[in-house]
N, C-alpha and C positions, 0 to 999 in steps of 0.2 A: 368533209371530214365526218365520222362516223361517230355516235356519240357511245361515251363509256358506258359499262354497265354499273347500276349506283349498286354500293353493298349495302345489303339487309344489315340495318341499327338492331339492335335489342329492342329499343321500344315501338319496332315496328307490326304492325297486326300478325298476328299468331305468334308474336314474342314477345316476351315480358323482357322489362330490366329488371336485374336485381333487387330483390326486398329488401335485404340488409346486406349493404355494401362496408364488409368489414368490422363488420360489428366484433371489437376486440375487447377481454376482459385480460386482468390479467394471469388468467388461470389457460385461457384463451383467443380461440378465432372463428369466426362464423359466417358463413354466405350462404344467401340463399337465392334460387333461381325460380319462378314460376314459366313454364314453358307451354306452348300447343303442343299439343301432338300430333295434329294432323300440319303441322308445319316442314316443311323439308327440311331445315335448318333444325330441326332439335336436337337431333344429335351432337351437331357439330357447334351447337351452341351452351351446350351441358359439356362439353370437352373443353371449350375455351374459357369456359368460366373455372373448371378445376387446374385448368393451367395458369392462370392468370393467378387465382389464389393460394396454389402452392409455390408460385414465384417468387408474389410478396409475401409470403409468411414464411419463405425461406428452407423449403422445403420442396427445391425444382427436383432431388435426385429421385424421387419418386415419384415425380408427375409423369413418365410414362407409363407405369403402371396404374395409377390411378384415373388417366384418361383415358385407358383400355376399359377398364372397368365400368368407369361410367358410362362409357360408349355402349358395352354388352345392355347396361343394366335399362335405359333411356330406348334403345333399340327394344327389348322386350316390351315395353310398353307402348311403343309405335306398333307393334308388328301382333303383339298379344292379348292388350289389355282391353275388356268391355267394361263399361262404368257399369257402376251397380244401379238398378232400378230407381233407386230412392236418388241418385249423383245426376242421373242420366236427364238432362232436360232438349226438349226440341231445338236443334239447329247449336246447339252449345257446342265449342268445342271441347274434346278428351285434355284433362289440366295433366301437365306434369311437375312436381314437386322436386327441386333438387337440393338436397342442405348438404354442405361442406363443413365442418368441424374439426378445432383443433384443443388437443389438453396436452399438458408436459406428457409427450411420451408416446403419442396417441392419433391419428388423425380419421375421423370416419366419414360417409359417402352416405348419404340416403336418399333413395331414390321413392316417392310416393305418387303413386297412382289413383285413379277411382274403382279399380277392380278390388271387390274382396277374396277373388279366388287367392288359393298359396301359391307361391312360386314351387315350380317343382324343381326344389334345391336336390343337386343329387346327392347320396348318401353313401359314403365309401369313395376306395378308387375302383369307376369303371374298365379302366385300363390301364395299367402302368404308364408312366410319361414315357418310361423307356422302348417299349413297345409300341407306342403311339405309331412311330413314324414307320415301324414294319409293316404295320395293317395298310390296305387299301381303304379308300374315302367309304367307302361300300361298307366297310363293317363297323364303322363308328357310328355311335347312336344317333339319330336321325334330329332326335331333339336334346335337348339339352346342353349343349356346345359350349353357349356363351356363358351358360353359369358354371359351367366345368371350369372353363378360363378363367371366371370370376373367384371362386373359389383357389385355384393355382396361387393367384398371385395375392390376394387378399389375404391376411391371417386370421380373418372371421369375417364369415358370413351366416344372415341372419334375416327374420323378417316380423314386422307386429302389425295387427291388425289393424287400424284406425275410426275412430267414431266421424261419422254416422256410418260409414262406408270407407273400403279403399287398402290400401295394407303400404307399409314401406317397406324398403328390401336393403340392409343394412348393411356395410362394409366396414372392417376396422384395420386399419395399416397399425403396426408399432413401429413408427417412426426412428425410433432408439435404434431395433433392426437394422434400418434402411440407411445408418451414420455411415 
């Protein structure tokens, strides 16, 4: 008999478990993820944690979107982000930041890095949605993809620097919306 494959825990190397698991006021909800990024599993680990918390907080009819989201946002920082000089230490790995947030009305995504460069949010529509699907793959813009889609479905998108180094990239759902 062949043996199973074990599944990667959370508090397995190159994954954090949750800093604050639930941490609820009554104004609110809060979670937070500390991740690798050089882990295979980040992405898919930053989606099941906003799945999980928009479950219990009763707010699943927009966890497909917001798992979209965080996928885009987690995946740039896999695929984009250099830590800053001053973050950057030998052999360390790239940290990723995930806070989940909820207020009456409200629910937001932050995703925080060690890079200080900006996200290059795009500005406008690059294409009409409606047009999208006439264009060949060829004339869509080569970068910026996943924050276009972040953007689509999010009702703010945003980003602020961070001390010492690093910047977050900020999502905000109106929930009330999404009733």
């Amino acid at each position: 008999m062949g043996t199973r494959p074990r599944k990667r825990r959370a508090n397995t190397p190159g994954m954090a478990a949750p800093r604050a698991d639930a941490a609820a006021t009554s104004a609110g909800h809060h979670r937070a993820l500390t991740l690798s990024a050089d882990s295979r599993d980040a992405v898919r680990a930053a989606r099941e944690m906003v799945r999980g918390s928009l479950q219990d907080w009763g707010l699943g009819r927009i966890s497909d979107d917001a798992r979209l989201v965080v996928s885009e946002l987690v995946s740039n920082v896999v695929q984009h982000a250099v830590p800053d000089n001053c973050l950057a230490q030998p052999g360390a790995r790239r940290r990723i930041d995930v806070s989940v947030m909820t207020w009456p009305g409200l629910l937001c995504i932050g995703v925080t890095d060690e890079d200080s460069a900006p996200p290059d949010l795009p500005v406008g529509d690059r294409l009409s949605p409606e047009l999208v699907g006439d264009f060949p793959e060829a004339l869509l813009p080569e970068r910026g993809r996943g924050l276009m889609i972040v953007q689509r479905l999010a009702d703010s998108v945003w980003w602020s620097p961070e001390e010492p180094g690093g910047k977050t990239v900020w999502c905000r759902f109106d929930t009330d919306e999404h009733a």
